[in-house]
C-alpha positions in Angstrom: 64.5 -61.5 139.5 65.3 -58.0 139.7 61.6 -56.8 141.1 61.8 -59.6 143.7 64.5 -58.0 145.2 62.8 -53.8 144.6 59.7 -55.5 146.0 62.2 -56.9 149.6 63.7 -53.9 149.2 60.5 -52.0 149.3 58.9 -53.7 152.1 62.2 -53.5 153.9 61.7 -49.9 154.1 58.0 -50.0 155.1 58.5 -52.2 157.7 61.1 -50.5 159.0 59.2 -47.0 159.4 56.0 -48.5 160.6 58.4 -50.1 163.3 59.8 -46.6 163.8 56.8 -44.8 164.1 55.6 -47.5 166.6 58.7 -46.6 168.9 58.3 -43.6 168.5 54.4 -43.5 169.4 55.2 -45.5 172.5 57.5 -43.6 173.6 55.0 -40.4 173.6 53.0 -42.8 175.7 55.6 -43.6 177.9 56.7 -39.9 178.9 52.6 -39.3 179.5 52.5 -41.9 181.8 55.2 -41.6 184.4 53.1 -38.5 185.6 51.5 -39.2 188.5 46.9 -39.9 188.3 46.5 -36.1 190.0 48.3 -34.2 187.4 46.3 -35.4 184.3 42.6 -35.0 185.9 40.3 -33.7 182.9 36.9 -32.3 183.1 34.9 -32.6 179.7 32.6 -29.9 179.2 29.5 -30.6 177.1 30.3 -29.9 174.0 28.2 -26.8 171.9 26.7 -26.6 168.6 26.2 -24.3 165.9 24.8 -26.5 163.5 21.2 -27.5 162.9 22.0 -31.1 163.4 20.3 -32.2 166.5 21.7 -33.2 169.5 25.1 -34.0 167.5 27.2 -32.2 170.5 25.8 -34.8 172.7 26.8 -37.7 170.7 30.5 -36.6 170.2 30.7 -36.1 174.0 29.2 -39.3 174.9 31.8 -40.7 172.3 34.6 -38.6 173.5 34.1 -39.9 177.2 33.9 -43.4 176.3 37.1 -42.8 174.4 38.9 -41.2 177.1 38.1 -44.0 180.1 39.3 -46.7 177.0 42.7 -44.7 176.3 43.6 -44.9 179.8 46.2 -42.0 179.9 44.4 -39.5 181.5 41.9 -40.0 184.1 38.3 -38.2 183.7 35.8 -35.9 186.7 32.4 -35.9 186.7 33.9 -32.6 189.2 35.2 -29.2 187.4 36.9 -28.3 190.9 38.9 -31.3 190.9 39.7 -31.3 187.2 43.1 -29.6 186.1 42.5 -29.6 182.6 39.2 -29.0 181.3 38.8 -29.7 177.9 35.1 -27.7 176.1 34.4 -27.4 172.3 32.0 -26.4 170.0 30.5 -28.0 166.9 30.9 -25.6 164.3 30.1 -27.7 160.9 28.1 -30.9 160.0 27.5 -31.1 156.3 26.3 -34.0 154.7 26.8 -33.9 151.0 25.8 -35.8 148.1 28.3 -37.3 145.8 27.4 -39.6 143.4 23.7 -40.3 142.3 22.6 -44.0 140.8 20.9 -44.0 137.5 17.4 -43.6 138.8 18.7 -40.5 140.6 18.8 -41.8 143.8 22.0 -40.6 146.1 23.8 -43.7 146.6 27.0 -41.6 148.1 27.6 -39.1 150.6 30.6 -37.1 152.5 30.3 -36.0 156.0 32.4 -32.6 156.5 32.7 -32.1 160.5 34.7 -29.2 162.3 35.0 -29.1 166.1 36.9 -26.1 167.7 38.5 -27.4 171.3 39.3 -25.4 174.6 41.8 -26.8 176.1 42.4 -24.7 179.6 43.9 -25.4 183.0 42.6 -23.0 185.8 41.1 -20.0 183.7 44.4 -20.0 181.8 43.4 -21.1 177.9 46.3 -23.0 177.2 45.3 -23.4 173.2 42.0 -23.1 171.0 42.0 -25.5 167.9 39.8 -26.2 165.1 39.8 -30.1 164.1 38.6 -31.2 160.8 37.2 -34.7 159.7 35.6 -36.3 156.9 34.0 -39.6 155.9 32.7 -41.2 152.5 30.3 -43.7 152.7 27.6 -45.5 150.3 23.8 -46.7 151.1 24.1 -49.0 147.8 27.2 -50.7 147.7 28.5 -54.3 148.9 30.3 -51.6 151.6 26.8 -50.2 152.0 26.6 -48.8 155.9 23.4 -46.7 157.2 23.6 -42.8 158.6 24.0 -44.2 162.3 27.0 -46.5 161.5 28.8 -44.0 159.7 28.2 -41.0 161.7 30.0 -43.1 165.0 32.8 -44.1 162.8 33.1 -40.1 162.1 32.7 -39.4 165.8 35.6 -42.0 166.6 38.3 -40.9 164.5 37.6 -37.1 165.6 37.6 -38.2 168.9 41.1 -40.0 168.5 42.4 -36.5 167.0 40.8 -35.0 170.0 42.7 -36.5 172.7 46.0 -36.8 170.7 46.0 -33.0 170.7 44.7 -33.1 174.1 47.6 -35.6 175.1 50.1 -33.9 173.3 49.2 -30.3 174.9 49.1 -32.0 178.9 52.7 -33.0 178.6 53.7 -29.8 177.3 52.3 -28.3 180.0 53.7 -31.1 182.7 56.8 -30.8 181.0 57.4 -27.4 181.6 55.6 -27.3 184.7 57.2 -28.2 188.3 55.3 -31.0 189.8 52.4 -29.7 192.1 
């Protein structure tokens, strides 16, 4: 009887700050928003890369445009000159390591390290520089088992998401303590 009412208890209290942090996200939304379409133009730079995977930079731009037209909070330029924001980065770690073998000494695991450093500047004026870290575990040999393409775009999404959110973030700072132009 008594953990019936802990386990209530417990969800209670998980329900209740998942629906705060949903407010609370939508809110951050909401104050992004009311600005109007001219004010949150962003040019995305191809991105560099430092590594010696190929043509990775291309991938995570590709991925990062896509992501941006879905997100529909700020509104992308193929133009620089008609961009305010221009957001650039550099690929500055792929790693692909090996973490568990099978017993014929086959890697059946792996870990993807990735590290993207972003410009974010507004009219030759950096307004920050910020290295972004992701990682992802997969497995060739499991029931999960994915391939290198599969897991690679699943990497590239969630940096992407981290991405804009700092881009997001870092435009209504700016709006916010900017007068309107």
């Amino acid at each position: 009887m008594l953990n019936s009412q802990l386990i209530k208890y417990i969800n209670f209290i998980i329900i209740f700050f998942l629906l705060y942090f949903f407010n609370y996200c939508q809110s951050y939304y909401k104050e992004l928003k009311i600005y109007p379409e001219n004010l949150k133009t962003v040019y995305l730079d191809n991105f560099s890369n430092q590594t010696f995977e190929p043509y990775i930079h291309l991938e995570l731009t590709d991925v990062l445009k896509e992501k941006l037209f879905t997100r529909n909070l700020l509104y992308y330029t193929n133009n620089i000159s008609d961009a305010r924001y221009i957001l650039s980065g550099n690929i500055i770690l792929f790693r692909r390591e090996v973490l568990l073998y099978s017993n014929e000494l086959q890697p059946t695991h792996y870990r993807i390290d990735l590290v993207v450093e972003i410009t974010i500047s507004k009219k030759n004026q950096i307004l920050t520089k910020e290295e972004l870290y992701d990682s992802i575990r997969y497995s060739t040999k499991d029931i999960e088992a994915e391939n290198d393409f599969i897991t690679r775009r699943r990497l590239y999404d969630r940096i992407s998401y981290k991405i804009l959110y700092y881009l997001e973030k870092i435009i209504l700072e700016d709006l916010k303590g900017a007068p309107n132009e």
